[in-house]
Phi, psi and omega in degrees: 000124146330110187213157168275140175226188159239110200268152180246112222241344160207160169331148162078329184278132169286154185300159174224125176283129195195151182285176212163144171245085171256129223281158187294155164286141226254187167325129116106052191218144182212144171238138213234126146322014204001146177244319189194130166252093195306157157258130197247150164310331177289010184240347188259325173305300197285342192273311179294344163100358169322287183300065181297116181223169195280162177225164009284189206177142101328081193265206204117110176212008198228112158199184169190159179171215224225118145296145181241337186174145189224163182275190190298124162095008223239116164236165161080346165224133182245189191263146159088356162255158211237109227254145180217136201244149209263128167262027164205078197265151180282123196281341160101356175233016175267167179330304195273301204288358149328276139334342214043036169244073174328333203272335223259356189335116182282345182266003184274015188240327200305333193297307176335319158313314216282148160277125183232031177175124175283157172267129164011291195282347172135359187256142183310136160234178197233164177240060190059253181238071159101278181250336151051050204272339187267089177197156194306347191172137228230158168224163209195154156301161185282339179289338179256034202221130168249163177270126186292098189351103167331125174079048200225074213302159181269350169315274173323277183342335195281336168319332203288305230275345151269278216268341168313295163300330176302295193310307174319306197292289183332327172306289200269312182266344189244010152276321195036050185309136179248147173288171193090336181293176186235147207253148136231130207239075169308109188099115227225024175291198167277005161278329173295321178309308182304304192337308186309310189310290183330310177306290183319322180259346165296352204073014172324118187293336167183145239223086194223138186271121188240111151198173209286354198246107189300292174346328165289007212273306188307321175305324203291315190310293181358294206266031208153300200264154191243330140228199183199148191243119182274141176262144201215190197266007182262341162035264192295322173283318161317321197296316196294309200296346176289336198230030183080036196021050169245330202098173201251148179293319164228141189236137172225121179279089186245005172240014154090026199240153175299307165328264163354305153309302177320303184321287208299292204294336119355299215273358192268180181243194189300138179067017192279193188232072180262137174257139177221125184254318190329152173254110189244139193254194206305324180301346196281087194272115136307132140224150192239170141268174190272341178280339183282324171311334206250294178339267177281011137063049216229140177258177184200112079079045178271187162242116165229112175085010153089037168038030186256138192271113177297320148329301192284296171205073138331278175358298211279275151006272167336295197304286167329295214280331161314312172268034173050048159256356176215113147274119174273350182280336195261002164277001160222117156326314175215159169226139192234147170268195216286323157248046175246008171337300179296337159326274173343281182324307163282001167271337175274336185265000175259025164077028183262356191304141156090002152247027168256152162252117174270134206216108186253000000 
């Protein structure tokens, strides 16, 4: 069957809207309607080649949306429920998952290989991260697909499968921010925003929001922050100046630049903390000395996917945006349909990724 997608048809190469034959689902496979697809920087990582997945592709990993039909051997899911979908389920039997440490999965990427839909004329396509959400309709393994939150427009909902769970999860789970600590959030896209969000609810005594662009600053407060910082080469030092020249107890790293990275790791204080979610590539080269390492004795950090097991919380998730303690409305700026993608796409390359929501 014939559905519009947006194919990435090489590294580098801009989207293209194009019709795609995407076949009914086979054993243990489910297809899905779209309701909505965030655009996250990490779909600006993989087109650009940070990120390697095979091409040509569908990217797209942040959705939610309608069952439409599930294959042979599929429980637990129907035509008509309404579903947020994960681009990264955990195969439950490699090293980390093992661990329970699930988001670290090693086999949890293998789909991206897979052909799982062809172009008109007949060439394989890959399905990005997985999931393959910016197209009117998508089919995915069953391991990727969660039951969506009651009471949750799926417009909204579709945020949870990324960039929410990223931001949340950094805090709380892998920052493990305590109330009363002091926060710093580099990067006021939508992950810093969940971050922000996030901060708030851990209960952090103050909150200060870091990005290049002073226009963020009202979105950064909404969601959070008790001040804000345009970022410069004094930073680190601002930070300090904020907090009784110690530093913030925690710096969470949401744009991937080397720079960026230091900065965060600066602002904390002896014994501070940096988390770093941003995806940055092989040139962004850290560097520390060893005397400074022993000195402030400070830790650093990756993330990946907010150290969040996505089954367990979602859940946790809802429960905040039902009770109006996480607003998903405030993580988006705009909204575009499906043919303005490539629209999206240069709005991610002006330094705008992970707050648009694509709305088909």
């Amino acid at each position: 069957m014939a559905v519009r997608a947006a194919v990435l048809p090489a590294i580098g190469s801009a989207l293209e809207i194009t019709e795609i034959d995407l076949p009914e689902p086979g054993p243990g496979r489910v297809r899905i309607r779209l309701a909505a697809a965030g655009v996250c920087h990490s779909d600006l990582s993989l087109s650009d080649g940070t990120m390697r997945v095979p091409v040509p592709a569908v990217l797209g990993h942040e959705g939610a949306g309608t069952v439409l039909a599930v294959g042979e051997g599929v429980s637990g899911l129907a035509a008509g429920d309404e579903v947020v979908l994960n681009w990264a389920p955990s195969c439950g039997n490699c090293h980390a998952c093992s661990l329970g440490e699930v988001w670290l999965c090693a086999n949890a990427l293998n789909g991206a290989a897979d052909v799982y839909a062809r172009t008109v004329d007949g060439t394989d396509l890959h399905p990005g991260l997985n999931v393959a959400a910016f197209a009117e309709e998508t089919v995915v393994p069953a391991a990727c697909v969660l039951p969506a939150p009651p009471g949750i427009p799926l417009t909204d909902a579709a945020l949870l499968g990324c960039a929410v769970l990223t931001g949340y999860g950094a805090v709380h789970r892998s920052a493990r921010v305590r109330q009363g600590e002091t926060v710093a959030v580099f990067g006021a896209g939508g992950v810093g925003l969940a971050a922000l969000q996030a901060a708030r609810i851990a209960g952090a005594s103050r909150i200060v929001a870091v990005d290049v662009s002073p226009a963020k600053e009202e979105l950064a407060r909404t969601a959070g922050a008790t001040d804000y910082v345009v970022a410069s080469d004094t930073t680190a030092r601002d930070i300090r100046a904020l907090t009784g020249k110690q530093g913030v107890d925690v710096a969470v790293e949401c744009v991937g630049r080397a720079a960026t990275i230091r900065t965060a790791w600066e602002s904390t204080r002896r014994g501070g903390r940096t988390t770093v979610v941003g995806i940055g590539g092989k040139d962004q080269q850290v560097t520390f000395n060893a005397l400074e390492l022993f000195h402030w004795g400070r830790t650093l950090s990756g993330c990946v996917y907010g150290d969040s097991v996505p089954a367990r919380d979602l859940p946790v998730l809802a429960d905040h945006v039902r009770a109006g303690r996480l607003d998903l409305g405030a993580l988006v700026t705009e909204r575009i349909a499906l043919d303005g993608i490539p629209a999206a796409f240069e709005n991610m390359l002006a330094g705008k990724g992970g707050r648009a929501l694509v709305v088909f």
